[in-house]
TIMIMI-323799 format. One record per residue (C-alpha): residue in one letter; x, y, z; chain. Coordinates in nm, 3 decimals, padded with zeros to 5 digits. Example, Ala and Ser with C-alpha at 12.3 -4.5 7.8 and 13.67 -1.06 7.14 Angstrom:
2
<pt resn="a" c1="01.230" c2="-00.450" c3="00.780" chain="A"/>
<pt resn="s" c1="01.367" c2="-00.106" c3="00.714" chain="A"/>
//
This chain:
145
<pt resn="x" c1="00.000" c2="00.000" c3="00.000" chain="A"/>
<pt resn="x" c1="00.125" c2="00.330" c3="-00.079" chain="A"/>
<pt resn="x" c1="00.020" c2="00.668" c3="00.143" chain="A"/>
<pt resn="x" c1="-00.108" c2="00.935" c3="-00.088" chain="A"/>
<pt resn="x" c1="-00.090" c2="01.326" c3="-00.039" chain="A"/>
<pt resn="x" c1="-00.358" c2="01.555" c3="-00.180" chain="A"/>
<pt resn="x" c1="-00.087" c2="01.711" c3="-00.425" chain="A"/>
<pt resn="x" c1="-00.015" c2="01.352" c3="-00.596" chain="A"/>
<pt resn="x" c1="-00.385" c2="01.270" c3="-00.607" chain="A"/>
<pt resn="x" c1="-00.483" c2="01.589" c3="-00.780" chain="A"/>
<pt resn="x" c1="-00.281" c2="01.521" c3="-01.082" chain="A"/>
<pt resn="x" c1="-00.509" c2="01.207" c3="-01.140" chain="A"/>
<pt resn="x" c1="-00.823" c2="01.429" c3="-01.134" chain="A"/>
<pt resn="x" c1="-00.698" c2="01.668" c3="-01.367" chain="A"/>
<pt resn="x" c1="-00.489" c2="01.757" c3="-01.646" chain="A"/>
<pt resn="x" c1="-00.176" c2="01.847" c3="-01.486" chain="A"/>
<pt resn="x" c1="00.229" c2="01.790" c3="-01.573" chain="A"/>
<pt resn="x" c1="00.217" c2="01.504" c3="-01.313" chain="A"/>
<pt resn="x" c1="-00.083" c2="01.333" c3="-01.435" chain="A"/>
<pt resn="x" c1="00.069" c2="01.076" c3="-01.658" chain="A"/>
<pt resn="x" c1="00.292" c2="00.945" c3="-01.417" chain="A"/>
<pt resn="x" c1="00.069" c2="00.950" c3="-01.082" chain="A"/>
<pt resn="x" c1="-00.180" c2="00.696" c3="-01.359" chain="A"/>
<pt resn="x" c1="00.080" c2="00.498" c3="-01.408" chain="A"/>
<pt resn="x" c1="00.206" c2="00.472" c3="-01.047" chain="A"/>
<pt resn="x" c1="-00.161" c2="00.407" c3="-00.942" chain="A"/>
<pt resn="x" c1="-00.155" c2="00.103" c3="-01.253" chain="A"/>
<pt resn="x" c1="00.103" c2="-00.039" c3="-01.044" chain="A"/>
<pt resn="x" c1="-00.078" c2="-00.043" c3="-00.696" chain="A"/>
<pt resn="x" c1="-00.410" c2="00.044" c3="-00.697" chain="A"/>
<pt resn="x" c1="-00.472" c2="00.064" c3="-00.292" chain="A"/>
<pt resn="x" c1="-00.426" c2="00.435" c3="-00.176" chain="A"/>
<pt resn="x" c1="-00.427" c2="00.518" c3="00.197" chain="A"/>
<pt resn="x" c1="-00.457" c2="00.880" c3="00.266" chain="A"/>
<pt resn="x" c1="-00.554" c2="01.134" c3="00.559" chain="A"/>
<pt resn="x" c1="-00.915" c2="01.206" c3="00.643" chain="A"/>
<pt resn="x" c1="-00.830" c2="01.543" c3="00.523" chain="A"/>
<pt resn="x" c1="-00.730" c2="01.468" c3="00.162" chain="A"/>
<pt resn="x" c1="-01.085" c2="01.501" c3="00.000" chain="A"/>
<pt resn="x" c1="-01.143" c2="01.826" c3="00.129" chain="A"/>
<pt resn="x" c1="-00.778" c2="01.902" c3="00.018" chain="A"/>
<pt resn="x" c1="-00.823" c2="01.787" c3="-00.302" chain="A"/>
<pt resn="x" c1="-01.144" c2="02.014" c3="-00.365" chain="A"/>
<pt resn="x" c1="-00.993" c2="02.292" c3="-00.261" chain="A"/>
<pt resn="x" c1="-00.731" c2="02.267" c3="-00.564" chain="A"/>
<pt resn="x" c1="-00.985" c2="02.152" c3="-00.798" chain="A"/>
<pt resn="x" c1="-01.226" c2="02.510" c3="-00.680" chain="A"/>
<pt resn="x" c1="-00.866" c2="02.679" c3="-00.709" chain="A"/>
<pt resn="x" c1="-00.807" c2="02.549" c3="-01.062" chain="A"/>
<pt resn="x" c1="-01.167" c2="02.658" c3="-01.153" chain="A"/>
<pt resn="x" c1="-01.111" c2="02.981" c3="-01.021" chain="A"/>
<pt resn="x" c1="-00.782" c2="03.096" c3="-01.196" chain="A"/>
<pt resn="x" c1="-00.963" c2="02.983" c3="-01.541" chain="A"/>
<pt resn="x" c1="-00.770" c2="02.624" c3="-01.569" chain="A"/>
<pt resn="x" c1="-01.051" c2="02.403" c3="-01.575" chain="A"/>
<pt resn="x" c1="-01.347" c2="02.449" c3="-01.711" chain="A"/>
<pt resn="x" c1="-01.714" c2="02.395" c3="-01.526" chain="A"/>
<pt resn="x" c1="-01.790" c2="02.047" c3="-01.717" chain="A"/>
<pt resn="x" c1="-01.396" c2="01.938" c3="-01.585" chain="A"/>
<pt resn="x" c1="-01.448" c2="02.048" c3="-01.268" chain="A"/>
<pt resn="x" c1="-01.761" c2="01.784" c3="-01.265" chain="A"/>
<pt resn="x" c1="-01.553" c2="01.522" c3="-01.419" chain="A"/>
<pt resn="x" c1="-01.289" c2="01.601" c3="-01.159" chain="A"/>
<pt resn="x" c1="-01.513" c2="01.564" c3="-00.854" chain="A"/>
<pt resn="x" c1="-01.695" c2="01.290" c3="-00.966" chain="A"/>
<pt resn="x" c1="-01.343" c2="01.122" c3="-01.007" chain="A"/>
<pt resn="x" c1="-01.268" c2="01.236" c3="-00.665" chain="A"/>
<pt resn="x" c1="-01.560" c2="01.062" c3="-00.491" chain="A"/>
<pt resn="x" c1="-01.518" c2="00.743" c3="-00.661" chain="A"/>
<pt resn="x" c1="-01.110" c2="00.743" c3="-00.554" chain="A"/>
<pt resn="x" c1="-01.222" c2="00.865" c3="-00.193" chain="A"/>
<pt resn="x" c1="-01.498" c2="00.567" c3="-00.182" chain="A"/>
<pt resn="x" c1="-01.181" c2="00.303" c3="-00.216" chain="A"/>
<pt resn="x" c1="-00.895" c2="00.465" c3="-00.012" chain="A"/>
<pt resn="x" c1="-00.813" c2="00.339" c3="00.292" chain="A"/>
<pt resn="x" c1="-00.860" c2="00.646" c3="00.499" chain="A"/>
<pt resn="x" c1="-00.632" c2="00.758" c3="00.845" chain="A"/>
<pt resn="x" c1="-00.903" c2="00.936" c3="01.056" chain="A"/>
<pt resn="x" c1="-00.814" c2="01.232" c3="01.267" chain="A"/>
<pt resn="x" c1="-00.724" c2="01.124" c3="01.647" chain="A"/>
<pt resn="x" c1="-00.536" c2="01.276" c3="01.894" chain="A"/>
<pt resn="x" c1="-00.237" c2="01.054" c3="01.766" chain="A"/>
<pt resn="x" c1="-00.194" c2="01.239" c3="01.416" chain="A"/>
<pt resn="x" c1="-00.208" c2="01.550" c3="01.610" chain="A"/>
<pt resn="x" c1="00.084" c2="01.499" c3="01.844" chain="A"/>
<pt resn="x" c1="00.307" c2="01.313" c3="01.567" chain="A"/>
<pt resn="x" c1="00.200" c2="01.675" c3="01.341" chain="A"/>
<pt resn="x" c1="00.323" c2="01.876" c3="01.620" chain="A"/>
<pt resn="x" c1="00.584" c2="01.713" c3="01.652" chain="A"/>
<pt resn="x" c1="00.710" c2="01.732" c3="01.274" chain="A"/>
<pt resn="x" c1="00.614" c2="02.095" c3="01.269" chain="A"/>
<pt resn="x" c1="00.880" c2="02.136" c3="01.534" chain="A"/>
<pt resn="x" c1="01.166" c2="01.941" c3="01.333" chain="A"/>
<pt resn="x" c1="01.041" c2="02.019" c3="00.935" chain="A"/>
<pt resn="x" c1="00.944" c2="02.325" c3="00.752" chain="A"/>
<pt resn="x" c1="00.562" c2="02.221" c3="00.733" chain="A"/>
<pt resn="x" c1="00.243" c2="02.365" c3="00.672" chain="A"/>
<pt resn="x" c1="-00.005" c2="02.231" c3="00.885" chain="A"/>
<pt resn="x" c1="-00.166" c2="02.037" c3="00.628" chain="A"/>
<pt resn="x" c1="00.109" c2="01.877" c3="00.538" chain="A"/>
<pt resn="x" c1="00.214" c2="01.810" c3="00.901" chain="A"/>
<pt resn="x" c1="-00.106" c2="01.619" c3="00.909" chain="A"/>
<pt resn="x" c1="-00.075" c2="01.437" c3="00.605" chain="A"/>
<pt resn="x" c1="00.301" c2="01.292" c3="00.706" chain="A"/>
<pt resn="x" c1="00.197" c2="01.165" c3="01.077" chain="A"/>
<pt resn="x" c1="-00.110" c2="01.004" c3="00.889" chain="A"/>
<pt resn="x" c1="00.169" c2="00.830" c3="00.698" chain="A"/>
<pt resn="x" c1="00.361" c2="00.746" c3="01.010" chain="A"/>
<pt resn="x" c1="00.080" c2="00.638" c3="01.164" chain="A"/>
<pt resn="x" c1="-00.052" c2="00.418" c3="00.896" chain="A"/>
<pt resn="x" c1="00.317" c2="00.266" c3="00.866" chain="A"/>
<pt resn="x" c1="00.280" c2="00.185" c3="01.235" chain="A"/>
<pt resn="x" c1="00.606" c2="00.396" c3="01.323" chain="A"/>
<pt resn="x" c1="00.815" c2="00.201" c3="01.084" chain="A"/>
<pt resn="x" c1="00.804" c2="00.430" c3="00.715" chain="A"/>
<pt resn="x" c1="01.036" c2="00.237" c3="00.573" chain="A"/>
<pt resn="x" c1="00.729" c2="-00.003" c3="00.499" chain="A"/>
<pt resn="x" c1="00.503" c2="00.234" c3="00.284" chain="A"/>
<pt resn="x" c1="00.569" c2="00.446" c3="-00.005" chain="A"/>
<pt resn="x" c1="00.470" c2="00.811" c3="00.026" chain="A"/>
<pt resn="x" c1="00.365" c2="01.001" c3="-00.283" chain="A"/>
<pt resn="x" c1="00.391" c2="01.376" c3="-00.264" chain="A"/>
<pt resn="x" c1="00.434" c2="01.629" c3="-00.544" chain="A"/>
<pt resn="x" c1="00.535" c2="01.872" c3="-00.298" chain="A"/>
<pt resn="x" c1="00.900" c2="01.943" c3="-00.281" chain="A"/>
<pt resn="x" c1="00.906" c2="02.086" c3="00.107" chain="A"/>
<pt resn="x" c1="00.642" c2="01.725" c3="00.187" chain="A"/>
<pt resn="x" c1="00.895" c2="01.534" c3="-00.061" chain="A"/>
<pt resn="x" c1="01.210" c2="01.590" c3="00.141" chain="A"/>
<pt resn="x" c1="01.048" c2="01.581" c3="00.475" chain="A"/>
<pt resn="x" c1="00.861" c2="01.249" c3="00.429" chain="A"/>
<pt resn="x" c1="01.226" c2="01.121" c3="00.311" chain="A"/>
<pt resn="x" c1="01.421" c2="01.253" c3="00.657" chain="A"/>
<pt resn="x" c1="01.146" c2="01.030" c3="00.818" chain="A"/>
<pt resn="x" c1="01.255" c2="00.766" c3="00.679" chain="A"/>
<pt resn="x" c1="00.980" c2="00.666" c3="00.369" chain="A"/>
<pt resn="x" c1="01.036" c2="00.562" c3="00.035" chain="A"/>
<pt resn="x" c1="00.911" c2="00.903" c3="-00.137" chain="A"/>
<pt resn="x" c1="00.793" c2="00.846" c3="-00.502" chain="A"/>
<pt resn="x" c1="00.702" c2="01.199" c3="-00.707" chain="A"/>
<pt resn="x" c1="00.508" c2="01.123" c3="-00.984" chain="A"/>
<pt resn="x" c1="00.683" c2="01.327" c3="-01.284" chain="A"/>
<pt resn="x" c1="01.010" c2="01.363" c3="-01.107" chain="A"/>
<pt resn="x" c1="01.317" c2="01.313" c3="-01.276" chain="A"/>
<pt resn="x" c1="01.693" c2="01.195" c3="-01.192" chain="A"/>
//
């Protein structure tokens, strides 16, 4: 199983540079865990793309529609006092956003303390290289070298 953030999931709702290769890494594993956050994440940047002219109304449809069938088959980390302190605690050590704090000690919680056991996708650069100091096996769809 492989621990999905809203930024690699996006890609596979919409035409985006990344989208190619997030398909084909979800051809090669289809089960997705992600944070009980991720849908809400992942609208957000679909009612962002809609806004700044990217996507049109009918893709935006298309997008969501893809989003609730993907969110109906993830295995989902639900909030709990757990995720927060692990968050906290990788504010205090990585340059994080919240979000992304939350997303990373879903991952570490999913992985049962042991990351070395699930793959995180990110397309986030600052997520990418925090997720690796952890200790997970960061894939970022598109990435090169």
């Amino acid at each position: 199983m492989r621990f999905w953030d809203s930024s690699a999931i996006v890609p596979l709702l919409t035409g985006q540079p990344a989208s190619e290769a997030a398909l084909q890494l979800m051809a090669t594993d289809e089960a997705v865990a992600a944070w009980w956050g991720t849908e809400t994440e992942c609208v957000s940047a679909i009612s962002r793309l809609e806004r700044s002219g990217s996507l049109t109304s009918i893709e935006v449809t298309d997008a969501l529609t893809r989003l609730d069938t993907l969110a109906s088959s993830w295995q989902e980390v639900q909030p709990a006092p757990t995720v927060r302190r692990i968050a906290n605690r990788l504010l205090r050590v990585h340059q994080l956003r919240a979000g992304d704090a939350f997303q990373l000690a879903a991952a570490t919680l999913m992985a049962d303390a042991n990351p070395a056991t699930v793959s995180f996708i990110t397309c986030d650069v600052r997520l990418a290289e925090a997720a690796r100091r952890e200790g997970f096996p960061v894939l970022v769809p598109g990435a090169t070298g």
